[in-house]
N, C-alpha and C positions, 0 to 999 in steps of 0.2 A: 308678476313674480315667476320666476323658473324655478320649477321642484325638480332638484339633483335626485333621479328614483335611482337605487341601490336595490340588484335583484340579486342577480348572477356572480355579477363582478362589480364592487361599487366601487374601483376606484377607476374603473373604465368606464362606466356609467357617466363620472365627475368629467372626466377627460371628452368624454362624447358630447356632454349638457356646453360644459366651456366651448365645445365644436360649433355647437348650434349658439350660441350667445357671437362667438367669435365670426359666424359668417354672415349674421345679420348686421352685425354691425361697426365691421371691420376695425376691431378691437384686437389689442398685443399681450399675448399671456407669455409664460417659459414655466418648464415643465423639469424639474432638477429629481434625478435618482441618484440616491446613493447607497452603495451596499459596502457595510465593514464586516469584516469580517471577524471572528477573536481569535483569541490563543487556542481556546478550543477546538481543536479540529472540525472545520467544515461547519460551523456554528455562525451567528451574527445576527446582523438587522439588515433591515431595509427602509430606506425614510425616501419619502414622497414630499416635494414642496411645489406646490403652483401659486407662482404670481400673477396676479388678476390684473388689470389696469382701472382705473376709473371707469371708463367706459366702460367696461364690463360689469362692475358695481353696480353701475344707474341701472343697468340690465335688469339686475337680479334684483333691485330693490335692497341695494347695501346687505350687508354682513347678514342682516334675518335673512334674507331670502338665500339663502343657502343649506338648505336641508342633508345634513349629513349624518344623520343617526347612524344606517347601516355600516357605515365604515367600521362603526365599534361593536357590533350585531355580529361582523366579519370576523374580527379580531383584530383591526388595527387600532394603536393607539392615536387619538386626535387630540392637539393641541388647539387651544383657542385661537381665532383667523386673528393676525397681527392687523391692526390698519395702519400706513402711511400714513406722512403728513400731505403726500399727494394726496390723496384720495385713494389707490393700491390697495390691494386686500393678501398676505401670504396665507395659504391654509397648509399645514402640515399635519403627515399621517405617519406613523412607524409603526411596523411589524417584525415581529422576529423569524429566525430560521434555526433547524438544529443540523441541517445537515445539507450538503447541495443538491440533493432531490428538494428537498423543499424550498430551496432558493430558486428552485427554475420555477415550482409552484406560485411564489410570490409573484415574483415576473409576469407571468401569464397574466395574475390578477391585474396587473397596473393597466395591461393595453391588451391584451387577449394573446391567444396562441399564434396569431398572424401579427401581432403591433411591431412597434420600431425597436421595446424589449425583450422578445421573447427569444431572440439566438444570441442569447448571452448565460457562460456556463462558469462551474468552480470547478477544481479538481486539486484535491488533498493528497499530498505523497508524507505517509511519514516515518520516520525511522525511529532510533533510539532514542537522540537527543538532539533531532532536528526536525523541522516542517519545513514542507516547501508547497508554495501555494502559487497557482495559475488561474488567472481569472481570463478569459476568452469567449469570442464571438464577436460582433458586430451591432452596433448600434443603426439601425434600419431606418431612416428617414423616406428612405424610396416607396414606403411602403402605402404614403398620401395620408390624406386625413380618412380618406373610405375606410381604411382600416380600423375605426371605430363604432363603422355603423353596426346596428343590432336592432334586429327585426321589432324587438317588443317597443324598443324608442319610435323606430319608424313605421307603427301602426298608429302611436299619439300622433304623430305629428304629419296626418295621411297620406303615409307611404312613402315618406319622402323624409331619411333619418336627421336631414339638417332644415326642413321647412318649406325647402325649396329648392328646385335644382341646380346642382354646384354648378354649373357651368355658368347658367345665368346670374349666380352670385358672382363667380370669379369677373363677368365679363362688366357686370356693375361697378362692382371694387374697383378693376383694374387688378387688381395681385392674387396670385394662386391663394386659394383657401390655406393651403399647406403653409405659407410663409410667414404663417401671422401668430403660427405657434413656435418655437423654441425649444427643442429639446435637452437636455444635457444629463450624463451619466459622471458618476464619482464613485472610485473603488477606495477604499481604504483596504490595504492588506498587512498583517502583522510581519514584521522582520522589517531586513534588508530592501525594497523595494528594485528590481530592474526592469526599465517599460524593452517595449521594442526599440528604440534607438537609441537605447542606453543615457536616457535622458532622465530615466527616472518619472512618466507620466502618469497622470491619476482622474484627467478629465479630458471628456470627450463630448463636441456638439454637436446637433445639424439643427434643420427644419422639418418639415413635416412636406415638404414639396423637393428633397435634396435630389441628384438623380444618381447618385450611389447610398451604398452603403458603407458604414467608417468603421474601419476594422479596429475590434478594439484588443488588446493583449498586455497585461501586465503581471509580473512574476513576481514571488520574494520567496525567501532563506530567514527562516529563525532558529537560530540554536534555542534549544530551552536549558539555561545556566542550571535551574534546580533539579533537574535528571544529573547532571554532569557533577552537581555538589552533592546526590545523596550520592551517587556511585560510587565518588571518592570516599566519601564517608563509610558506604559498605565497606570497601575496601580497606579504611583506617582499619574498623573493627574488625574486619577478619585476619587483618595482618596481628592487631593487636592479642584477640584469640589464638592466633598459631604462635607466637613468645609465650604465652601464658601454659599454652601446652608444654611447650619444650622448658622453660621453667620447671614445671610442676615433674616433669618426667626425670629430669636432670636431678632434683631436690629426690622422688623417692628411689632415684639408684643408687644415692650417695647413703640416704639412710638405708636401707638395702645392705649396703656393703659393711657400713659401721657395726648392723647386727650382727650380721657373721662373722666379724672379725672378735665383738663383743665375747657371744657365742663359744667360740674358737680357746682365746683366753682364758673363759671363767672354765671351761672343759680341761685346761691342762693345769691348773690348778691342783696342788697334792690335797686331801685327803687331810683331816684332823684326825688325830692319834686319840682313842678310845684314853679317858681318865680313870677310867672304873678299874680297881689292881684284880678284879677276879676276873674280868673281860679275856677271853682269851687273845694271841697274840695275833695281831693284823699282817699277814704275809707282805712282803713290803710289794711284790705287783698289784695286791692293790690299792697302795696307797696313792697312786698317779693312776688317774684315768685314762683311758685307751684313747690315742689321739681321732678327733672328730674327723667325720664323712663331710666329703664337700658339699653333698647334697643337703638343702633344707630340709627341715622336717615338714612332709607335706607334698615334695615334689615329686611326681610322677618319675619310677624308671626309666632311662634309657631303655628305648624297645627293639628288641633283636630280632635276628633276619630269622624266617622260619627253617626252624631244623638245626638252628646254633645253638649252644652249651650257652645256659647264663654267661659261664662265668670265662667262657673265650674270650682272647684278648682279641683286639682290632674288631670285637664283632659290633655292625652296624645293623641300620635299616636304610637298605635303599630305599628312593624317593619313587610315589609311583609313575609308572607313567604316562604322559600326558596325552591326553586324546587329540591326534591329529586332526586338524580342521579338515571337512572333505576337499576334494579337489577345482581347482576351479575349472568350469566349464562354459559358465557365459559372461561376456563382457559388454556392459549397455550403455550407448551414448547416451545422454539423456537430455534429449531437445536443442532446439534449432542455434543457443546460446553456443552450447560445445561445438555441433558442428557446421555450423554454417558463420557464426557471429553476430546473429542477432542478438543483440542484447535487451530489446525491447519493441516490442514488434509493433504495440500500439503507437506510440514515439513514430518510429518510421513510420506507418499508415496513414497516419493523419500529415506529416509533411507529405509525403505522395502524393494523397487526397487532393492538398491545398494545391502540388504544382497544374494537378488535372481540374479545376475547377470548383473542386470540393468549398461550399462556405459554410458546413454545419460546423458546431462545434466541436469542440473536442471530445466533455463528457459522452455525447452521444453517439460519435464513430470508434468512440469503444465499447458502449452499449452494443452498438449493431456486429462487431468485432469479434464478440464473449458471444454472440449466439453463433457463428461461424465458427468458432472456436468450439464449441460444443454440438458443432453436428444439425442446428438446426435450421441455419439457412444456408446454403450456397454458397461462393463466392463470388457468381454472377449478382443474386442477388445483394451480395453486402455492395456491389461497385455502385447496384442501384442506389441504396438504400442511404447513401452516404453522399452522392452527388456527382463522383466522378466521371469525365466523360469519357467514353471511348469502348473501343470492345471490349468486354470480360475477358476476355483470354487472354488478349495481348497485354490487358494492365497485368494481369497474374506473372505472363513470363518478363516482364521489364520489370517491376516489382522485385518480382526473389532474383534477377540478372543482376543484382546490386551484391550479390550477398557471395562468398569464396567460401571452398571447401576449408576445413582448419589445417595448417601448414602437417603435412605429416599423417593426417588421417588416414588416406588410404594405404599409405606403405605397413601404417599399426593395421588395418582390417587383414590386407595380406597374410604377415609376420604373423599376426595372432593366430590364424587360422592351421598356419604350418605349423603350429606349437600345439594346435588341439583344441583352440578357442571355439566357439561359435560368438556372433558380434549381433547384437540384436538395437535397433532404436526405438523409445521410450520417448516422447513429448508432445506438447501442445501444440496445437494450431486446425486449420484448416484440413479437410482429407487431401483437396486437390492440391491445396500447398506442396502438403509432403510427397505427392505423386510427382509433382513436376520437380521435385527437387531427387528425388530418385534416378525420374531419368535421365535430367540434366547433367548429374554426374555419376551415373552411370554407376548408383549403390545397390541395385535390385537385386543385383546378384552375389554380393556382397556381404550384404546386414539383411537378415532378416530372422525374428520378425523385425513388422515394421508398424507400429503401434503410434495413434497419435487419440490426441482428445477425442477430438469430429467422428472417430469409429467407436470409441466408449462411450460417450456423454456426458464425463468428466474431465477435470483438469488436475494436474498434479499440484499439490501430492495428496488430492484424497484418496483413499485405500484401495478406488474401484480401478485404479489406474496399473496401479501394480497387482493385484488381484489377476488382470486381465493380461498381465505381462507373464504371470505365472503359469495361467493355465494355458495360454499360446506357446510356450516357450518350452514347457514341460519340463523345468529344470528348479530344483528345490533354490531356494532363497540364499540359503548359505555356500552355495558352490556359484555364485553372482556374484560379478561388480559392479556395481552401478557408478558412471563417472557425469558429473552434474556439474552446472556453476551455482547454484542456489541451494543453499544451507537449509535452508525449510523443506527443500525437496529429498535431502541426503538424511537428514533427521528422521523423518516418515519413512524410509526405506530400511533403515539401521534398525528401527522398532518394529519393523515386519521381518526382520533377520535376513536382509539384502549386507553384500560389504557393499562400503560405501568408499567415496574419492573426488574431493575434491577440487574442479578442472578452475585453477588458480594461477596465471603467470607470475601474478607476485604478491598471495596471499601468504599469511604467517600462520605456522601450525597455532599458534592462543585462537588464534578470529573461527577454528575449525577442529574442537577440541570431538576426539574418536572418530576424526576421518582422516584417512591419508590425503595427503597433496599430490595432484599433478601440474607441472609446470606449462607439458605440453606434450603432442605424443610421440615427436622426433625421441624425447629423452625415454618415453615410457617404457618401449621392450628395449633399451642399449643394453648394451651385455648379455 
């Protein structure tokens, strides 16, 4: 009998036991992952299916001899082993995930942090009323059957984690160890589905002896209908609410008006003539009442200008007046979007990465990305850290060599400065980034300050960002413009009493409601 032990990892364990069954006795297994994914963001399962063959059975002493407690010890759920009419055995396992940190966690579990799954990642983008979802990495066959040994298996079985040395196995056999398992991967993603060749793909194989690795990459697009039907619906009701206002307002002017004219009437009304013959005689002005004041009863005076007579004609109150905004005195680009055109810096990196060799995922060379981004490693060290080859320096200057000054910028740095500006920049990234983008075009002397995350140890827009723009810059909040492409970054500044300005070639003032629009900076100081 073979006891499947579940310590560490039990369903690498099962994977490793099947190694050792498969090399004694050159037996055909295949090894199916599937990860779906839900609607809820970054959420899913994971299911594991291994088909055994007979000869693997006889192995193990049929269906008992498969001891699988741990797996549920783990947390994954097992389904009873299916038997063929062959003789075959399926065993399947599912586990869930709430988020894709824990989906590379699963992973690891299946084949360890070196197996054929472990460089395969998710990444969630989501917006108002859409998800878009990337599944990436590589399915790693190259990695052999070694990839499962584990020291506590290969002290059972002395020293040696498949029984005996693979080579003497493979030279017995005749066929790699590796070829006698079967790998295969299956993404299920919610939406629209697009693979790499627009084919729309969703599975991927090798063997366990492959001599690459099979890139794996498949994308989708879900709108979500029920955001789109409350929003509409907010919006019924509030359109509904604003008639019911102007209704109600329209109905008390009119009654409004009815009283006073009511009013008005019963006021010029004569007088009834005393019956009583001793009553003395009622002068006839006052038999008609003095005609009504236009004013309600109740309404406050017209208020007069100080030092005027009540009862002057033409006499008003002027309005007071209005406290002039201070002046402006510094104008901020705000990161590498306005002025270079990055629009997404992880995006570009990671194609970079891949033309230089890079095969990590993607989650991960924005993990390593976000610590450069905040000052805590290099940029030598991110080229490390992420795979790509070549000199640091030179990937740095080819890298941002991709990227143009924005049409117009420096003739507004100029312009502004003759007007009384000072031009200061404000954004993310790397410190060396921004040094070499300095010099390359030549803004040192220009814009300054020259402020980025990597010198704070924050990212916009938390407060330490602007905070740190303030006290560098020495210029109060309200005599700033901050010019931005990101509405979350313009929001946060507006609330720390920054003006704000939306840098939009063809945004509409609704999408950007208390910020002004910029189209570009050709247009911004004309006139």
């Amino acid at each position: 009998m073979v006891v499947l032990t579940m310590i560490a990892s039990p369903l690498r364990r099962l994977l490793l036991a099947l190694a050792v069954v498969l090399s004694l006795a050159a037996c055909q297994a295949e090894v199916d992952v599937t990860v779906r994914v839900d609607e809820e963001p970054g959420a899913g399962d994971v299911e594991v299916r291994v088909w055994l063959d007979r000869a693997v059975m006889d192995r193990v002493d049929g269906i008992d001899g498969l001891r699988l407690d741990d797996l549920t010890e783990a947390g994954w759920d097992l389904t009873e082993p299916v038997e063929g009419d062959d003789g075959s055995v399926v065993v399947s396992a599912e586990k869930g995930f709430a988020n894709p940190t824990e989906l590379a966690g699963v992973l690891d579990e299946i084949s360890g942090v070196n197996g054929p799954y472990a460089r395969l990642g998710l990444r969630v983008d989501r917006s108002f009323a859409q998800s878009e979802y990337r599944f990436e990495g590589v399915l790693d066959g190259s990695v052999g059957i070694d990839a499962f040994a584990d020291p506590e298996v290969a002290g059972i079985l002395d020293g040696q984690a498949f029984g005996a040395d693979p080579a003497e196995l493979e030279a017995e056999l005749g066929v790699p160890l590796g070829s006698l398992v079967t790998l295969g991967l299956d993404v299920e993603l919610p939406g629209s589905v697009d693979g790499s060749d627009g084919e729309a793909p969703s599975r991927w194989t090798t063997t366990l002896d492959a001599a690459d690795a099979v890139p794996v990459l498949v994308t989708s697009e879900q709108t979500r209908t029920a955001s789109l039907v409350w929003a509409a619906v907010a919006a019924a009701l509030a359109l509904l609410f604003v008639l019911i206002l102007v209704v109600w307002l329209v109905v008390s002017i009119r009654r409004r008006r009815a009283r006073r004219r009511a009013a008005r009437r019963e006021a010029t009304r004569p007088r009834p003539i005393p019956q009583d013959d001793s009553a003395e005689d009622v002068p006839d002005e006052e038999l008609v009442a003095a005609s009504p004041s236009d004013e309600e009863p109740g309404d406050a005076p017209h208020p007069q200008p100080q030092g005027a007579e009540p009862d002057a004609p033409g006499a008003v109150v002027s309005p007071a007046a209005a406290v002039a905004p201070p002046p402006l005195r510094l104008v901020i680009i705000g990161g590498p979007g306005v002025a270079f055109g990055m629009r997404d810096p992880v995006d570009d990196l990671v194609a970079f990465a891949r033309a230089h060799g890079s095969l990590l995922e993607y989650p991960r060379i924005a993990e390593h990305y976000a610590q450069a981004e905040l000052g805590r490693i290099s940029t030598a060290e991110l080229w490390v850290a992420i795979g790509a080859e070549g000199d640091p320096a030179a990937l740095d200057e080819e890298l941002l060599g991709q990227y143009q000054l924005a049409p117009g910028l420096r003739d507004f740095v100029l312009r502004a400065r003759d007007r009384g500006f000072r031009v200061a920049y404000l954004g993310d990234g790397p410190t060396a980034w921004a040094d070499l983008f300095r010099r390359s075009f030549v803004l040192g002397e220009v814009i300054d300050p020259w402020i980025v995350s990597a010198s704070v140890g924050a990212r916009l827009p938390e407060p330490s960002m602007l905070e740190a723009l303030r006290r560098t810059a020495g210029v109060d909040p309200a005599s700033c413009l901050l010019i931005d492409d990101r509405l979350r970054v313009l929001e946060a500044a507006h609330a720390a009493g920054y003006g704000t300005a939306w840098y939009s070639p063809a945004g509409r003032a609704k999408e950007a409601p208390g910020h002004s629009i910029i189209r570009g900076f050709t247009e911004l100081l004309s006139g």
